[in-house]
C-alpha positions in Angstrom: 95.1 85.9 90.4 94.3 84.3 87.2 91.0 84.7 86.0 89.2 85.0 82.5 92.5 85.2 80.3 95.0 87.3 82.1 96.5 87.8 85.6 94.6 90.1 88.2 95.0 91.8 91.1 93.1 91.3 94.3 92.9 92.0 98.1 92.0 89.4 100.0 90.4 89.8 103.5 90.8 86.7 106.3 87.8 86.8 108.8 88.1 85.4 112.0 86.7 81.7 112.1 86.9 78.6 113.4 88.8 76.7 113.1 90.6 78.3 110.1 90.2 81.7 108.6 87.9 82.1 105.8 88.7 84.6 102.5 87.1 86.5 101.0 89.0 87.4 97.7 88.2 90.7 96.1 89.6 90.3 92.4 90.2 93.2 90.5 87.8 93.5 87.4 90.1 95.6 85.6 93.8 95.9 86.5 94.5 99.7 87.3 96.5 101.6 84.5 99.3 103.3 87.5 100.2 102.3 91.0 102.3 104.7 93.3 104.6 102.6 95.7 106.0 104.7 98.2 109.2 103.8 101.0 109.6 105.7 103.7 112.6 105.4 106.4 111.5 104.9 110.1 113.2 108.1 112.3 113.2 108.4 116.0 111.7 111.8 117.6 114.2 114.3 117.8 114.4 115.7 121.4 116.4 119.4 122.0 117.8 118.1 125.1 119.4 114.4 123.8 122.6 113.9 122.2 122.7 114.0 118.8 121.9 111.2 116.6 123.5 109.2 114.0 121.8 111.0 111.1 121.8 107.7 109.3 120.2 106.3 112.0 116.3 104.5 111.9 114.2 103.0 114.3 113.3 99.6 112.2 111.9 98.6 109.0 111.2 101.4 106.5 107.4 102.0 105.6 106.0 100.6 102.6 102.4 101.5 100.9 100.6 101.8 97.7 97.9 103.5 96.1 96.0 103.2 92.6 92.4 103.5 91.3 90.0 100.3 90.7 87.4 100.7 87.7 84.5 98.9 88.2 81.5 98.2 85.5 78.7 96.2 85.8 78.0 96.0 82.5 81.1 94.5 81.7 80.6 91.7 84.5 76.8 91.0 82.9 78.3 90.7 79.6 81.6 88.5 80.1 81.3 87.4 83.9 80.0 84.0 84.8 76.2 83.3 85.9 77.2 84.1 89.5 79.0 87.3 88.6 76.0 88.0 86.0 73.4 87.7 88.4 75.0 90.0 91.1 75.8 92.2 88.5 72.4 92.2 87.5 70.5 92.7 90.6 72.9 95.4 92.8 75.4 96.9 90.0 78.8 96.8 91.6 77.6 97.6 95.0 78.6 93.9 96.2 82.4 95.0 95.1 81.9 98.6 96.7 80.6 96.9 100.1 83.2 94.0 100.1 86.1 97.2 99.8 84.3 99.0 102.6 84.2 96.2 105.2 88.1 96.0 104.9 87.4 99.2 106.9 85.5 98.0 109.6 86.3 96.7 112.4 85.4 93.3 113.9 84.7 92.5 117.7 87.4 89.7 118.0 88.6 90.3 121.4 91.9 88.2 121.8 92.7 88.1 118.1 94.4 91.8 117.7 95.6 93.2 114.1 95.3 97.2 113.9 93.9 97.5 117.1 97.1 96.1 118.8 99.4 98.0 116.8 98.1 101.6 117.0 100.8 102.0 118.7 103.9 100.5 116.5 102.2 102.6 113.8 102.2 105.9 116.0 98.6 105.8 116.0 98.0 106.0 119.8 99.8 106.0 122.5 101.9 102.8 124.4 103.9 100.2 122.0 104.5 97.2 124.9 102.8 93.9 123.7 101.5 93.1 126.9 99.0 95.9 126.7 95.2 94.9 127.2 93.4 93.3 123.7 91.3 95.7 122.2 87.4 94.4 122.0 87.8 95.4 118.2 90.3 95.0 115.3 90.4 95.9 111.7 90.5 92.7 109.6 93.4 91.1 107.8 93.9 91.8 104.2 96.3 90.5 102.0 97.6 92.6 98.6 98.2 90.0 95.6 99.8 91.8 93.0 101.4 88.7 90.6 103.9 86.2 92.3 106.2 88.9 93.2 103.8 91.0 95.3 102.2 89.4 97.9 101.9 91.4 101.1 100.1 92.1 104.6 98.4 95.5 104.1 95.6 97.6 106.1 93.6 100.1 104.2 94.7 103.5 105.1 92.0 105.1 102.8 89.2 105.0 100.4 87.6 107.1 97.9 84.5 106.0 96.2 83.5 108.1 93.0 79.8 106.5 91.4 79.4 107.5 88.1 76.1 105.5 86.5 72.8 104.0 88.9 70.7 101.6 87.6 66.9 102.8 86.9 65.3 100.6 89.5 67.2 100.7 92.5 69.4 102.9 92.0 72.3 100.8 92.5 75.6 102.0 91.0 77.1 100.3 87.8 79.8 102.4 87.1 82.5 103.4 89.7 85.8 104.6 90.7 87.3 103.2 94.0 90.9 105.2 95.1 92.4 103.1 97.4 95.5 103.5 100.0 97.1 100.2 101.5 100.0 100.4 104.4 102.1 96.9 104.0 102.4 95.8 107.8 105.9 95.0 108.8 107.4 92.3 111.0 107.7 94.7 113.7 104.0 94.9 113.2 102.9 91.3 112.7 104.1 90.2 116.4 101.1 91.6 117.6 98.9 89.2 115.1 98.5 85.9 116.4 97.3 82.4 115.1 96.9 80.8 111.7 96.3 84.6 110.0 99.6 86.0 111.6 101.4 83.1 110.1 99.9 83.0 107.1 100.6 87.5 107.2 103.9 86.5 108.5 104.5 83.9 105.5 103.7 86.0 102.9 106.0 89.7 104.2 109.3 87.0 104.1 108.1 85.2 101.0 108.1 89.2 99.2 111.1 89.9 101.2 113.0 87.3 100.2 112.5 87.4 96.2 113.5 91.1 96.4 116.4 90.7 97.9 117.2 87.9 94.9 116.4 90.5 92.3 118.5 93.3 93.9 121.7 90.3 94.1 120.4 89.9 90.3 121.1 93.8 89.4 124.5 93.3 90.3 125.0 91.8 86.8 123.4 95.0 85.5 125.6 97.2 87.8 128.8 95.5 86.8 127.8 96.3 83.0 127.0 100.2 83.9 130.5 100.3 85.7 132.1 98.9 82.6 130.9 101.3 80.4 131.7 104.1 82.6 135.6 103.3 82.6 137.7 105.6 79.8 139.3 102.7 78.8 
């Protein structure tokens, strides 16, 4: 997202309302430095007793998730930010950030609206994958990664580590911190379970990703073509 004079990251976390969603956007204050993007291929349980599997074989999309540090300073935000940012900044540190990345952890009694809850399951969480299973009376909320145009993707937060480094002198509120953060991307096979205006908007944003990487992998055959060149002896 483009704020102050270059592009930032964010999460941005849809609460159940009606009748639309509302966001709450949780821009980065300073891009982080490294991001680790890991792919991992979906495998069936091996059973002793079945017939041996293709060993190329997978049961669905692979699984996609990223992890990185946020830096957080409120001195920073008092100095450059704008008079809201200022005046948060100034009265609770960056304990409004800490709080907003903790409540993507929390889950919110929505019963008939499923995201995480539903799909324990699909993510080998709990036990049972059918649909049709009863709604659970509470579900972690919908967040969305924005990483540039390229990178926009469901996620749930699989972890987070809060380090505090400086408090204020009155309150005690932090102004300096370190926030380690672990996001699963949620796949189609994942999304069915998500219903109304936030599962198509989840849903909109997995193909829109999915789509413009499979254009840049076609693009890389132009690169291939020259690397194959350039291997011939002749």
């Amino acid at each position: 997202m483009a704020v102050g004079k270059y592009l930032r990251g964010a999460i941005v976390q849809f609460t159940e309302t009606f009748p639309l969603p509302v966001p709450n956007v949780i821009v980065f204050q300073f891009n982080p430095e490294t991001m680790t993007h890991t792919w991992t291929p979906t495998r069936g349980q091996e059973s002793p007793t079945a017939a041996p599997e293709h060993p190329s074989a997978v049961t669905g999309s692979p699984l996609e998730s990223f992890s990185f540090t946020l830096m957080m300073d409120a001195h920073d935000m008092i100095t450059d930010g704008g008079p809201i940012e200022e005046g948060l900044a100034t009265v609770s540190g960056v304990y409004t950030r800490l709080a907003a990345l903790e409540m993507l952890l929390f889950p919110t009694a929505k019963p008939g609206q499923g995201l995480v809850g539903s799909i324990t399951a699909a993510l080998g969480i709990g036990g049972g994958s059918s649909p049709q299973q009863s709604v659970p009376d509470s579900t972690l909320p919908v967040a969305i990664f924005v990483w540039g145009p390229g990178r926009i993707v469901p996620v749930r937060v699989n972890s987070l580590t809060i380090t505090e480094k400086l408090y204020d002198a009155t309150l005690l509120n932090p102004t300096r911190a370190e926030a380690q953060i672990g996001l699963q991307v949620l796949r189609q096979e994942d999304l069915k379970f998500v219903g109304g205006p936030i599962g198509d908007l989840a849903s909109a944003a997995l193909k829109y990703s999915q789509t413009l990487r499979e254009a840049l992998a076609l693009a890389n055959l132009g690169n291939a073509i020259s690397d194959i060149i350039g291997m011939l002896p002749i």
